[in-house]
Structure formats: C-alpha cells, structure tokens
HTML snippet that shows the backbone in 3Dmol.js (N, CA, C, O; Angstrom):
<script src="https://3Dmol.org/build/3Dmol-min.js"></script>
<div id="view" style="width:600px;height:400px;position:relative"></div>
<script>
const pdb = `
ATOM      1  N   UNK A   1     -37.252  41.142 270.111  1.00  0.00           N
ATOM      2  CA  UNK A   1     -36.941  41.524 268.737  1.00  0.00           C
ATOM      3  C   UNK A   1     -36.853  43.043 268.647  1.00  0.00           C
ATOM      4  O   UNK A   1     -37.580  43.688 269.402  1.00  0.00           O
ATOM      5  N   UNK A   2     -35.722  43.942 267.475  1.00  0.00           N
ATOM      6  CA  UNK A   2     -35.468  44.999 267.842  1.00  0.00           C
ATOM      7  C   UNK A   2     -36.888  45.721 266.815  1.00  0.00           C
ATOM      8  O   UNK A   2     -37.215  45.029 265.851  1.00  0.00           O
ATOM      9  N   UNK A   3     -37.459  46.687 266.975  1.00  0.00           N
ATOM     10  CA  UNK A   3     -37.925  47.660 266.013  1.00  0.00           C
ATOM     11  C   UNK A   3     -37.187  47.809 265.044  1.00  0.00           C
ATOM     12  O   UNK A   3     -35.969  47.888 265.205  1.00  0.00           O
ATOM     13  N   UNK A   4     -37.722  47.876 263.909  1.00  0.00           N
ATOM     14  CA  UNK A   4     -37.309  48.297 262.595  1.00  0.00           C
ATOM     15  C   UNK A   4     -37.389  50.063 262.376  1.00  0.00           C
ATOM     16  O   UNK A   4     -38.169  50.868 262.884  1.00  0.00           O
ATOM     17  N   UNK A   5     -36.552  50.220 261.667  1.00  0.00           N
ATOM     18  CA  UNK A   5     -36.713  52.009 261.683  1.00  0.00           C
ATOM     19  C   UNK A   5     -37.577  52.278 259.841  1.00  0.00           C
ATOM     20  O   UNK A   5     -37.533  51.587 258.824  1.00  0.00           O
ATOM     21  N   UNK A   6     -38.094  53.257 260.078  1.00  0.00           N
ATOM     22  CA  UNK A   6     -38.484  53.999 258.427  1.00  0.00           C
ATOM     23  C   UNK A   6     -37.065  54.795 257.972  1.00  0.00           C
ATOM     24  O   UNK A   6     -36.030  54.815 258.638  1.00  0.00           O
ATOM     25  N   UNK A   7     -37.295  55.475 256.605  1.00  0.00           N
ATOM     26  CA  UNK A   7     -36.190  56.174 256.273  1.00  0.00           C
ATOM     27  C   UNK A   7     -35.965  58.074 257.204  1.00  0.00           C
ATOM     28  O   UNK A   7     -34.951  58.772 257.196  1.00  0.00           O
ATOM     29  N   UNK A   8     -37.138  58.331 257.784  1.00  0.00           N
ATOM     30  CA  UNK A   8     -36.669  59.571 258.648  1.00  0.00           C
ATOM     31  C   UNK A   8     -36.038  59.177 260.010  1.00  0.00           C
ATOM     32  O   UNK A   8     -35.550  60.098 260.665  1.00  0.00           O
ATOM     33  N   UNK A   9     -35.985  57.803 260.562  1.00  0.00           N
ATOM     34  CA  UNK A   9     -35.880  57.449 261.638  1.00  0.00           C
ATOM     35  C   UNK A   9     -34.691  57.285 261.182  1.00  0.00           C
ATOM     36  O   UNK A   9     -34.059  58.337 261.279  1.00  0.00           O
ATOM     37  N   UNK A  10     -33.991  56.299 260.650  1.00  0.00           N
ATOM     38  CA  UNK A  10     -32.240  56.220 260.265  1.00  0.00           C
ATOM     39  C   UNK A  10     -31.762  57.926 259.208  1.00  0.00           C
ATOM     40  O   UNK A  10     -30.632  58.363 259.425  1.00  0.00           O
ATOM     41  N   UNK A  11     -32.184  58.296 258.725  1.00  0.00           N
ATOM     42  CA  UNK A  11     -32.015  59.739 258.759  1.00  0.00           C
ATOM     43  C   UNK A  11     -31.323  60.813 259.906  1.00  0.00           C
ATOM     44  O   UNK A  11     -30.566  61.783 259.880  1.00  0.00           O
ATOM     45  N   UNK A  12     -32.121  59.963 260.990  1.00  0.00           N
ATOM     46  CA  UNK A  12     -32.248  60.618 262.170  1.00  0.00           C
ATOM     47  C   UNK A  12     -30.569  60.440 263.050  1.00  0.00           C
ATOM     48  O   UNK A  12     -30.005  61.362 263.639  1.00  0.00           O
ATOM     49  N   UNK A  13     -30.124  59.231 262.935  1.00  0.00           N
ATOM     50  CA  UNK A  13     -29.262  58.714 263.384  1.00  0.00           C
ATOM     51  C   UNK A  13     -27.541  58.258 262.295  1.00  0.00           C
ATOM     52  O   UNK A  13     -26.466  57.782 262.659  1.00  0.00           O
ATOM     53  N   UNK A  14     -28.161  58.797 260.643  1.00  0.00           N
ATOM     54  CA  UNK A  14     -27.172  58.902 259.686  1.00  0.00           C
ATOM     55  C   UNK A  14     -25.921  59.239 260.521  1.00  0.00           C
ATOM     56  O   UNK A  14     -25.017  58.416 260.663  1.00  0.00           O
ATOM     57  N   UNK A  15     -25.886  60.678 261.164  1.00  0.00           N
ATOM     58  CA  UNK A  15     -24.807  61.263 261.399  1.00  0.00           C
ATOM     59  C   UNK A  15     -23.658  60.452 262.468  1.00  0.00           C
ATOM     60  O   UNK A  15     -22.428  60.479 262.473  1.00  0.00           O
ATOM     61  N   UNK A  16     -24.811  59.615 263.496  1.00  0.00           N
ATOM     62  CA  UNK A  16     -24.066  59.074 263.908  1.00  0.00           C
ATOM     63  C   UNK A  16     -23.697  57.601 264.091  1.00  0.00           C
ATOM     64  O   UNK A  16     -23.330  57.052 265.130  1.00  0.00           O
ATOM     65  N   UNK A  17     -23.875  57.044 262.813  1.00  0.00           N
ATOM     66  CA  UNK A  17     -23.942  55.978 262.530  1.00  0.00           C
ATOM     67  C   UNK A  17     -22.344  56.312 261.643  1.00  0.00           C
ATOM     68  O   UNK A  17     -21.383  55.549 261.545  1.00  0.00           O
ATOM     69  N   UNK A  18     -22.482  57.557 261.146  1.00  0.00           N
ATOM     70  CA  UNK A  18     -21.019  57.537 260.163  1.00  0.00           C
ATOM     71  C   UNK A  18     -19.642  57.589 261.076  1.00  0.00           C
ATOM     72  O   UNK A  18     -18.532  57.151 260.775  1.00  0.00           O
ATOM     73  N   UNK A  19     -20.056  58.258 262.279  1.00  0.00           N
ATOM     74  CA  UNK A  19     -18.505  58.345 263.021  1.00  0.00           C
ATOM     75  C   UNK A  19     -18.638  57.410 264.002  1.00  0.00           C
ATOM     76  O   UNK A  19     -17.843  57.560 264.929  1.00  0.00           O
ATOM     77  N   UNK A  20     -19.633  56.198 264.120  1.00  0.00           N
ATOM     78  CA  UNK A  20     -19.544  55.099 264.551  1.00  0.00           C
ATOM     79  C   UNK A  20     -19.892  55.111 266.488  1.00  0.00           C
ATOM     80  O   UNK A  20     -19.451  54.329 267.330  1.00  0.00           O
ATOM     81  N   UNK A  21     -20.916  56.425 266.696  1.00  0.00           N
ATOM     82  CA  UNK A  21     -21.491  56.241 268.126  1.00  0.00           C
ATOM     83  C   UNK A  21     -22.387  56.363 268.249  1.00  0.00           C
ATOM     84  O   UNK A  21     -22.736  57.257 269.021  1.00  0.00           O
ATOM     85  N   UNK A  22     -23.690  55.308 267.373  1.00  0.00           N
ATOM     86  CA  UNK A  22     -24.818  55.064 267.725  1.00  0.00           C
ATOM     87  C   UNK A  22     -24.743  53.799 268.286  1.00  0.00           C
ATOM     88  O   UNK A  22     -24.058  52.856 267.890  1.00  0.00           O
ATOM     89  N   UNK A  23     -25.743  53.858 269.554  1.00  0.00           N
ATOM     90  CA  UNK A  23     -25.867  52.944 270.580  1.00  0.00           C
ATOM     91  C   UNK A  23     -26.034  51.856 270.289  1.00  0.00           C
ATOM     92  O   UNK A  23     -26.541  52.057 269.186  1.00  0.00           O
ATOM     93  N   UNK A  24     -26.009  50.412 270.430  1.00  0.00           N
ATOM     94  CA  UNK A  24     -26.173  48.692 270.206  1.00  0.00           C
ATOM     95  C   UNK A  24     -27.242  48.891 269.324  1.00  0.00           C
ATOM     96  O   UNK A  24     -27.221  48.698 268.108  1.00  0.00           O
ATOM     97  N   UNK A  25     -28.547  49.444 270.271  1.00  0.00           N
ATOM     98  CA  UNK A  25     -30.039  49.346 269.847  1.00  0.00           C
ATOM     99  C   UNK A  25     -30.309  49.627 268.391  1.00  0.00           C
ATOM    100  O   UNK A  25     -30.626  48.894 267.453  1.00  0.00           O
ATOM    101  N   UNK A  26     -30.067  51.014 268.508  1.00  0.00           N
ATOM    102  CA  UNK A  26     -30.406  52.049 267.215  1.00  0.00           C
ATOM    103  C   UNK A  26     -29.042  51.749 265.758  1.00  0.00           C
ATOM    104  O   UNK A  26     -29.128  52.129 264.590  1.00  0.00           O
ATOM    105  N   UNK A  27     -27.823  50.905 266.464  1.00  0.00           N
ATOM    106  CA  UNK A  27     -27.300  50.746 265.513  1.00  0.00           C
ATOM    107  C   UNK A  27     -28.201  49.401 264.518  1.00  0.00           C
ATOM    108  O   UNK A  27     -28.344  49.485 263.298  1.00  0.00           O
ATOM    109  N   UNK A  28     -28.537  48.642 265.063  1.00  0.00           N
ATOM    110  CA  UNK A  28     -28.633  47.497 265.176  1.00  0.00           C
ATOM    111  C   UNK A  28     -30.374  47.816 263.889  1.00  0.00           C
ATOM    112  O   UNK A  28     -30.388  47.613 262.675  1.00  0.00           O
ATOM    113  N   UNK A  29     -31.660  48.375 264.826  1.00  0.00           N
ATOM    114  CA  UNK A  29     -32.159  48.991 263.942  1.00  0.00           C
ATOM    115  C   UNK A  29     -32.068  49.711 263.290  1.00  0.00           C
ATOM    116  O   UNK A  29     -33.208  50.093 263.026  1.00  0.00           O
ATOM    117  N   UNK A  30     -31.125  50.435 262.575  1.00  0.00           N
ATOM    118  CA  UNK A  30     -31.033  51.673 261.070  1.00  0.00           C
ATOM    119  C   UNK A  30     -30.030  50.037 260.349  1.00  0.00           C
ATOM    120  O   UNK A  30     -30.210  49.975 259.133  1.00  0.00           O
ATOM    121  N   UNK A  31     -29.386  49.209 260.724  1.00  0.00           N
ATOM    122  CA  UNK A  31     -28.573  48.213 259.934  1.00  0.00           C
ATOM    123  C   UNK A  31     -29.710  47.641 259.399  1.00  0.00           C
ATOM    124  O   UNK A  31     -29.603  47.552 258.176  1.00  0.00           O
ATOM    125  N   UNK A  32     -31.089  47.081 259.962  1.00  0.00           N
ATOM    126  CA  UNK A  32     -31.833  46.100 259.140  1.00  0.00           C
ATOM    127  C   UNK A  32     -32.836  47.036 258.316  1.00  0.00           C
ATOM    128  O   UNK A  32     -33.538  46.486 257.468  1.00  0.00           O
ATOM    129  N   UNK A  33     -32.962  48.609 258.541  1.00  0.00           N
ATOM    130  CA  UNK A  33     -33.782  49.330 257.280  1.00  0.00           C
ATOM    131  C   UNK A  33     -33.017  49.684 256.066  1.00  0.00           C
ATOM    132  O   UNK A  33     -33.633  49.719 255.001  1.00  0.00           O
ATOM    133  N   UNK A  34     -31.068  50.097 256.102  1.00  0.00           N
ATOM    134  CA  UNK A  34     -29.981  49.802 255.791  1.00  0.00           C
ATOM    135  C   UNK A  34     -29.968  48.489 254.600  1.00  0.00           C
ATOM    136  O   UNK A  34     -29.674  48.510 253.405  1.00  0.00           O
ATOM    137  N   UNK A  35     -30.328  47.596 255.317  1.00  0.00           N
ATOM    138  CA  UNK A  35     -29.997  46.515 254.279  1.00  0.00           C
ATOM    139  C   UNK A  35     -30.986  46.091 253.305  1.00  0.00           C
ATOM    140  O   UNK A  35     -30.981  45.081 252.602  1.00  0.00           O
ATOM    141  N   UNK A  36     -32.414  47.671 253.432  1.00  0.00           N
ATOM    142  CA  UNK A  36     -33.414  47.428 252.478  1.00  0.00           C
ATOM    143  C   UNK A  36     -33.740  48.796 251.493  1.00  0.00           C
ATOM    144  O   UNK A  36     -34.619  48.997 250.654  1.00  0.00           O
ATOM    145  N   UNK A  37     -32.616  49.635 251.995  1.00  0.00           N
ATOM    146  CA  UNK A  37     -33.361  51.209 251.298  1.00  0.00           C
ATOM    147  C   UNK A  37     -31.575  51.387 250.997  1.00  0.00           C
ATOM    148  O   UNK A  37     -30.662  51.260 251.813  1.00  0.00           O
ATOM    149  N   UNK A  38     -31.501  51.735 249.469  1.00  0.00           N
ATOM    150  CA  UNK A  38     -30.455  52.037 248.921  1.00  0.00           C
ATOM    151  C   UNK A  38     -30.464  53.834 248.755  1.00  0.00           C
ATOM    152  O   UNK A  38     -29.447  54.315 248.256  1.00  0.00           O
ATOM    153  N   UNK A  39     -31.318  54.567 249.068  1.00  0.00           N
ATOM    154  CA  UNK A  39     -31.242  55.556 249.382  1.00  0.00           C
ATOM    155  C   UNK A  39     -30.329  56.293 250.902  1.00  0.00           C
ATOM    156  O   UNK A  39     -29.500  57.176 251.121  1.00  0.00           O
ATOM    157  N   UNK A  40     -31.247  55.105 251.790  1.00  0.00           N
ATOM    158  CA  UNK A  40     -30.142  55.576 253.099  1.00  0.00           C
ATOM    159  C   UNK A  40     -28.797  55.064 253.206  1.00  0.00           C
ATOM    160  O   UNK A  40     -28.013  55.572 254.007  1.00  0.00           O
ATOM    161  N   UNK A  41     -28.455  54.065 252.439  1.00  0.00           N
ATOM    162  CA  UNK A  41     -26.816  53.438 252.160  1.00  0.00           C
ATOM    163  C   UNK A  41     -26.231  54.583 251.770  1.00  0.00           C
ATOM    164  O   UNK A  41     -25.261  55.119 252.306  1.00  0.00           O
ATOM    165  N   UNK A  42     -26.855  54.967 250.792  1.00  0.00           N
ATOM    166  CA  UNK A  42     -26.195  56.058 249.769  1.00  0.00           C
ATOM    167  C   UNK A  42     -25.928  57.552 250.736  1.00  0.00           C
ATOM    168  O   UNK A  42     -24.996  58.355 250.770  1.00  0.00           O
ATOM    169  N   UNK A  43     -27.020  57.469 251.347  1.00  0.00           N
ATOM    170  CA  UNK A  43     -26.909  58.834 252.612  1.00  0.00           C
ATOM    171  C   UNK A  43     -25.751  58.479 253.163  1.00  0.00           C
ATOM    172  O   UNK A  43     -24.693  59.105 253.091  1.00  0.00           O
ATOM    173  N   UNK A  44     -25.947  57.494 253.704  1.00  0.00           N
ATOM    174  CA  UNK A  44     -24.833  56.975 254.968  1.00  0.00           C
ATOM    175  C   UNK A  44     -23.123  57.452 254.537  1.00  0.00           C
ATOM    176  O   UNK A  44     -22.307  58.167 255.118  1.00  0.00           O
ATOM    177  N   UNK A  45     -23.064  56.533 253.015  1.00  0.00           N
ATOM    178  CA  UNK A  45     -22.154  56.528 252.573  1.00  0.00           C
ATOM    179  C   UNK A  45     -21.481  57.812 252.010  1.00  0.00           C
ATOM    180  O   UNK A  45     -20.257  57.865 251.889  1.00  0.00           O
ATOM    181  N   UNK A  46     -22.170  58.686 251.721  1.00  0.00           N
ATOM    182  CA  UNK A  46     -21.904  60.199 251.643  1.00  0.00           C
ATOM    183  C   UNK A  46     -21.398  60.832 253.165  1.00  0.00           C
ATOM    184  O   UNK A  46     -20.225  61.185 253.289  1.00  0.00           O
ATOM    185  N   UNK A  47     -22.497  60.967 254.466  1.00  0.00           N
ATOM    186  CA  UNK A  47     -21.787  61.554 255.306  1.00  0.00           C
ATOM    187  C   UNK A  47     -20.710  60.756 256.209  1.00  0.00           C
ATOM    188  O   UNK A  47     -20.196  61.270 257.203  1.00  0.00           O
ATOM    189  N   UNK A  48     -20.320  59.000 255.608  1.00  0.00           N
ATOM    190  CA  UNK A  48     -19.149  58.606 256.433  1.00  0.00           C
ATOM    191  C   UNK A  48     -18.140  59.373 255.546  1.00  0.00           C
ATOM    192  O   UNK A  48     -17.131  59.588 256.218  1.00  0.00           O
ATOM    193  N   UNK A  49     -18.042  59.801 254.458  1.00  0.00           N
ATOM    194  CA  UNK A  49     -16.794  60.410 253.389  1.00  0.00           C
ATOM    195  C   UNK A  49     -16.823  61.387 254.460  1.00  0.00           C
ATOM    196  O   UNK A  49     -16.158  61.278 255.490  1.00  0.00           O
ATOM    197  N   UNK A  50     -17.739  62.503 254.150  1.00  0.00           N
ATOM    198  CA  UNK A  50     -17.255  63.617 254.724  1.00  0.00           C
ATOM    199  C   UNK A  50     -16.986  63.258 256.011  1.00  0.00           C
ATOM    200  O   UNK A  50     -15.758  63.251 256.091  1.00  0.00           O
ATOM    201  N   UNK A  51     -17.327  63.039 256.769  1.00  0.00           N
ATOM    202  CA  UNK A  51     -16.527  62.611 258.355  1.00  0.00           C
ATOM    203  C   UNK A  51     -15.517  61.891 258.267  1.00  0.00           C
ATOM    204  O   UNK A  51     -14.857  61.859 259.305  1.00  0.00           O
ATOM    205  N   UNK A  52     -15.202  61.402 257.582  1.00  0.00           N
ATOM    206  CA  UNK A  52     -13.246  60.759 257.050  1.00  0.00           C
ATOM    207  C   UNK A  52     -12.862  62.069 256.991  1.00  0.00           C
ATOM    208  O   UNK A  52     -12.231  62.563 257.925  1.00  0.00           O
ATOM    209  N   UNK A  53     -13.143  62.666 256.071  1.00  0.00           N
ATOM    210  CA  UNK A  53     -12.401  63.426 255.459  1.00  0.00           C
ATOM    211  C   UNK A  53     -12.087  64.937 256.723  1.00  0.00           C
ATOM    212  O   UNK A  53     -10.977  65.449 256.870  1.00  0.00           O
ATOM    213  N   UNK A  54     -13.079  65.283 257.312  1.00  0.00           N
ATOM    214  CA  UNK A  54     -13.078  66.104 258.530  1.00  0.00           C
ATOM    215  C   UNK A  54     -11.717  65.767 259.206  1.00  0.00           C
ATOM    216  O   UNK A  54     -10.831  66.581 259.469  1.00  0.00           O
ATOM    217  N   UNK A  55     -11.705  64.535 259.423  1.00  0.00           N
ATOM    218  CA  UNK A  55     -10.611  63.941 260.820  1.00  0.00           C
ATOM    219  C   UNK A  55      -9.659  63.986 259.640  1.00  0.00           C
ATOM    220  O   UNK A  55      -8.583  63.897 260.231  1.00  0.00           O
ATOM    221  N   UNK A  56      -9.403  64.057 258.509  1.00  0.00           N
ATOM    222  CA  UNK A  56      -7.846  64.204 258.135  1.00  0.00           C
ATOM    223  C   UNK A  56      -7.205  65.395 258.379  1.00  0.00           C
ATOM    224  O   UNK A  56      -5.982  65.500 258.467  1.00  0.00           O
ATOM    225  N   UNK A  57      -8.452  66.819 258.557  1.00  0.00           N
ATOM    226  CA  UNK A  57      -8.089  67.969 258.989  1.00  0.00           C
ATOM    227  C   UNK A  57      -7.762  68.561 260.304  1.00  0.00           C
ATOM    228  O   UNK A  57      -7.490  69.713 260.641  1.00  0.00           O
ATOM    229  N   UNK A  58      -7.888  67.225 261.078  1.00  0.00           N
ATOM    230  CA  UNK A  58      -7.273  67.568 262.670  1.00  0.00           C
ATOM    231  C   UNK A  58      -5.968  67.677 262.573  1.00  0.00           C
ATOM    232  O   UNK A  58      -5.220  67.313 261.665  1.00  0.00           O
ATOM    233  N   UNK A  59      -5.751  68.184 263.538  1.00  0.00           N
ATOM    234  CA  UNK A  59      -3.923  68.504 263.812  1.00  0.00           C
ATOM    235  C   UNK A  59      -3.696  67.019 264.304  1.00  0.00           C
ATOM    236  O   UNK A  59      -4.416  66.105 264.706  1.00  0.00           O
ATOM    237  N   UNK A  60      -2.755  67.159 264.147  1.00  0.00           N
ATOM    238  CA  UNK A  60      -1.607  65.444 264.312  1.00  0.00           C
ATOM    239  C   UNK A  60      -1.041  65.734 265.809  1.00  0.00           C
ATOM    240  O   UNK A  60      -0.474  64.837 266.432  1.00  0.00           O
ATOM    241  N   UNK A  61      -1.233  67.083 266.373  1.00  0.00           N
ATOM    242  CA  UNK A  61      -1.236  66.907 267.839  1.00  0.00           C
ATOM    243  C   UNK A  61      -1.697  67.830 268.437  1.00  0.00           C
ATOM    244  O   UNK A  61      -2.154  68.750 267.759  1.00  0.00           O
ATOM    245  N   UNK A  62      -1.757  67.943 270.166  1.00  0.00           N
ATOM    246  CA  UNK A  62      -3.105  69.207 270.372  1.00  0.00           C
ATOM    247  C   UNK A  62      -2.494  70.538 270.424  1.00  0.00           C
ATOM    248  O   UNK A  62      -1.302  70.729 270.661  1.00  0.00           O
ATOM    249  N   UNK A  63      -3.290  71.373 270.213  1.00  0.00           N
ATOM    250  CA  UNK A  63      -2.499  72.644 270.256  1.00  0.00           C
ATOM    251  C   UNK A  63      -1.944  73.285 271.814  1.00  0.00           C
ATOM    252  O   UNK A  63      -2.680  73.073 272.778  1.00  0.00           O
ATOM    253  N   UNK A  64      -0.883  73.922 271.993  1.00  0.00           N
ATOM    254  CA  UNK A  64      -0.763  74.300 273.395  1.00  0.00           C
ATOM    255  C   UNK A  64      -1.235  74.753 274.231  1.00  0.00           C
ATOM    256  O   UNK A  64      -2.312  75.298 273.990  1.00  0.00           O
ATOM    257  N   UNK A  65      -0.708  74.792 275.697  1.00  0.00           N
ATOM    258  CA  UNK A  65      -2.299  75.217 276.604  1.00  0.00           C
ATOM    259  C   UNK A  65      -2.175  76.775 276.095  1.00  0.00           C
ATOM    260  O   UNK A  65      -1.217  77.482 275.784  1.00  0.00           O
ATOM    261  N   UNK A  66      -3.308  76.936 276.145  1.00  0.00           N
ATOM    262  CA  UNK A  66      -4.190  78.198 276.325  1.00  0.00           C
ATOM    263  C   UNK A  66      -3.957  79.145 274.804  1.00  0.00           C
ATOM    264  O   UNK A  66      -3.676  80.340 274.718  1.00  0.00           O
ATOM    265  N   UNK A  67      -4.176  78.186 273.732  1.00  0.00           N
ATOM    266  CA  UNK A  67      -4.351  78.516 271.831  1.00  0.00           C
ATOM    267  C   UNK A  67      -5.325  79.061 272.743  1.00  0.00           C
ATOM    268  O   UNK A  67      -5.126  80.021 273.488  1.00  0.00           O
ATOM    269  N   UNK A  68      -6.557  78.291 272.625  1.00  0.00           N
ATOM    270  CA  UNK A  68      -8.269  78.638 272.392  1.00  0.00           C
ATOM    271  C   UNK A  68      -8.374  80.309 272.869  1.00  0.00           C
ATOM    272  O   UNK A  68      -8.897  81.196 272.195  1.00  0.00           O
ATOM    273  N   UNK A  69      -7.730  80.471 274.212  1.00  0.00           N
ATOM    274  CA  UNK A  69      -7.756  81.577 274.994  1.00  0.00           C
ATOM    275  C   UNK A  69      -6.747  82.818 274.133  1.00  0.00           C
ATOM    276  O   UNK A  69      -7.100  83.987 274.284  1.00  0.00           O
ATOM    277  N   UNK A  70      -5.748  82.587 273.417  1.00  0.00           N
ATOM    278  CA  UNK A  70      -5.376  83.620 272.524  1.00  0.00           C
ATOM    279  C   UNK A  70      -5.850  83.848 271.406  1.00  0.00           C
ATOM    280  O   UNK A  70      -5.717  84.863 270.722  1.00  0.00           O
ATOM    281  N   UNK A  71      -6.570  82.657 271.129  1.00  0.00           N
ATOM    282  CA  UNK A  71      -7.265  83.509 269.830  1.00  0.00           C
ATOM    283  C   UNK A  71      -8.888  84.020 269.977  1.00  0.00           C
ATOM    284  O   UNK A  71      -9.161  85.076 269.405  1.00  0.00           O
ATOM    285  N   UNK A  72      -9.488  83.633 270.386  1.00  0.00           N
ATOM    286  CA  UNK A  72     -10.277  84.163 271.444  1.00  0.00           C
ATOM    287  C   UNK A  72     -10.554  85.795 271.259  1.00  0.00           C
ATOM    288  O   UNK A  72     -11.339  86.499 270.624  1.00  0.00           O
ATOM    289  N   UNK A  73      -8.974  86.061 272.583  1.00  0.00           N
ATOM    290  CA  UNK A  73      -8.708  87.509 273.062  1.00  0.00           C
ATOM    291  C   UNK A  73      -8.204  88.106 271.135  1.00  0.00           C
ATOM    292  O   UNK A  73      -8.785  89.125 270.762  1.00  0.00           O
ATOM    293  N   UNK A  74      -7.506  87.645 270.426  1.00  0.00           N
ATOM    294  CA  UNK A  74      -7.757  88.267 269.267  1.00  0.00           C
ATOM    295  C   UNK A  74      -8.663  88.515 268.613  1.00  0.00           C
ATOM    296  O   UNK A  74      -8.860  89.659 268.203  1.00  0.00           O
ATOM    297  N   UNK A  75      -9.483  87.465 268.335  1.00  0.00           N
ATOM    298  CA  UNK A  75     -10.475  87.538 267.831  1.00  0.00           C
ATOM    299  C   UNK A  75     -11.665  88.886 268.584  1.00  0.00           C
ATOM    300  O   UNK A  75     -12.592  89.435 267.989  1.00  0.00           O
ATOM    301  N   UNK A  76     -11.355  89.044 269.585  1.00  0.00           N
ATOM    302  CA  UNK A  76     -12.535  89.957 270.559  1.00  0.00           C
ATOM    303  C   UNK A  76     -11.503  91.397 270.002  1.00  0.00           C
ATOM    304  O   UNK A  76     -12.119  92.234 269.342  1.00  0.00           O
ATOM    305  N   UNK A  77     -10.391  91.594 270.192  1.00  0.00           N
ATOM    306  CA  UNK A  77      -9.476  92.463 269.850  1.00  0.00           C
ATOM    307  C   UNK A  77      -9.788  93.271 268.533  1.00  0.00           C
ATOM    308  O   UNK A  77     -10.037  94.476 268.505  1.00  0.00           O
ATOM    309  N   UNK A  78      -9.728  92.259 267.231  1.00  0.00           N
ATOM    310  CA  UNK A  78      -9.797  92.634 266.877  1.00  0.00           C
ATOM    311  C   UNK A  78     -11.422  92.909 266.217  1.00  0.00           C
ATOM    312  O   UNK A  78     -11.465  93.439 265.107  1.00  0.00           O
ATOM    313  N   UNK A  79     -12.301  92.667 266.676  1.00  0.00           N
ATOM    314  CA  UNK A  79     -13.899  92.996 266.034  1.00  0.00           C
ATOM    315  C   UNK A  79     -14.344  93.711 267.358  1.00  0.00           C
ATOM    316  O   UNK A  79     -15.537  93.562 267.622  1.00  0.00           O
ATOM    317  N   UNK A  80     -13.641  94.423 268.195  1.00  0.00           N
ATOM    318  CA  UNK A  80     -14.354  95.297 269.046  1.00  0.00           C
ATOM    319  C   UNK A  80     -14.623  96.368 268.444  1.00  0.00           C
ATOM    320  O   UNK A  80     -15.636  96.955 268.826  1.00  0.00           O
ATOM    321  N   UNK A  81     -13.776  97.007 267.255  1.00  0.00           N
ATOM    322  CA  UNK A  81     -14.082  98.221 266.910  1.00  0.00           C
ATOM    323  C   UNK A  81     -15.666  98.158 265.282  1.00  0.00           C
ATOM    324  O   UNK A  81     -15.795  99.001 264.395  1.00  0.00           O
ATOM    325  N   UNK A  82     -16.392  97.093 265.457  1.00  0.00           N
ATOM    326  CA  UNK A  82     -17.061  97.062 264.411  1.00  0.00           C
ATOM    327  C   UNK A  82     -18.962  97.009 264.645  1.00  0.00           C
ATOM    328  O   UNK A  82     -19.704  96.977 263.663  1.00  0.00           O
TER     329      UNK A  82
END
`;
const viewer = $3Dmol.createViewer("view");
viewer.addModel(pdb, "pdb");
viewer.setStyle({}, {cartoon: {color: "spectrum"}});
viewer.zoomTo();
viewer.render();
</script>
C-alpha cells in the first residue's frame, strides 16, 4: 500500500505534478491527499495554468545553432563597461 502524503509533502511535488513528471509513486500519493484537501487542488490547479501558459510562450521552432552563443557575447558586450 502506497503512503499517503500531508499538505507540505504534495506542496512539495505541486510543481511537478503540473507539467506531468512526477514519478508512478509520488504521483499516485499527492492523487489520494488530492482527492481530500481542496486547498492543494486549488494549488495544483493554479500552477498547471501557469505552466500551460509558459509553453504557449515557446517558439514554434528551435532557434539556430549558436542564438544562445550570440546573445551571450552581446549580452557580455554590452555590460562590460558597467
């Protein structure tokens, strides 16, 4: 039988319970404290929005090789003099 979690223990695992990669175990226990504390639903259900809403702000494809590395060197460019 799995352990049951308290509300700091699914707290603990909110974040990744919303983008859907908490493990069998721990999903499995925060679902049966879940189906008794309308406080952590309500958590849950707040940070799955914002994590929807995050991934609508990804680019629709990846950026080309070596973005990270030009902006980067700008970014260093331009706050060297500060």
């Amino acid at each position: 039988m799995v352990e049951g979690l308290d509300c700091a223990g699914t707290d603990q695992l909110i974040p990744e319970l919303a983008i859907g990669v908490a493990s069998g175990d721990d999903r499995a226990r925060a679902l049966g404290h879940l189906a008794r504390c309308i406080r952590c639903r309500s958590e849950l259900e707040s940070v799955t929005k914002a994590a929807d809403a995050l991934l609508l702000l990804a680019p629709e494809r990846e950026p080309p090789t070596g973005f990270e590395s030009r902006v980067l060197v700008g970014y260093r460019t331009e706050n060297a003099g500060q």
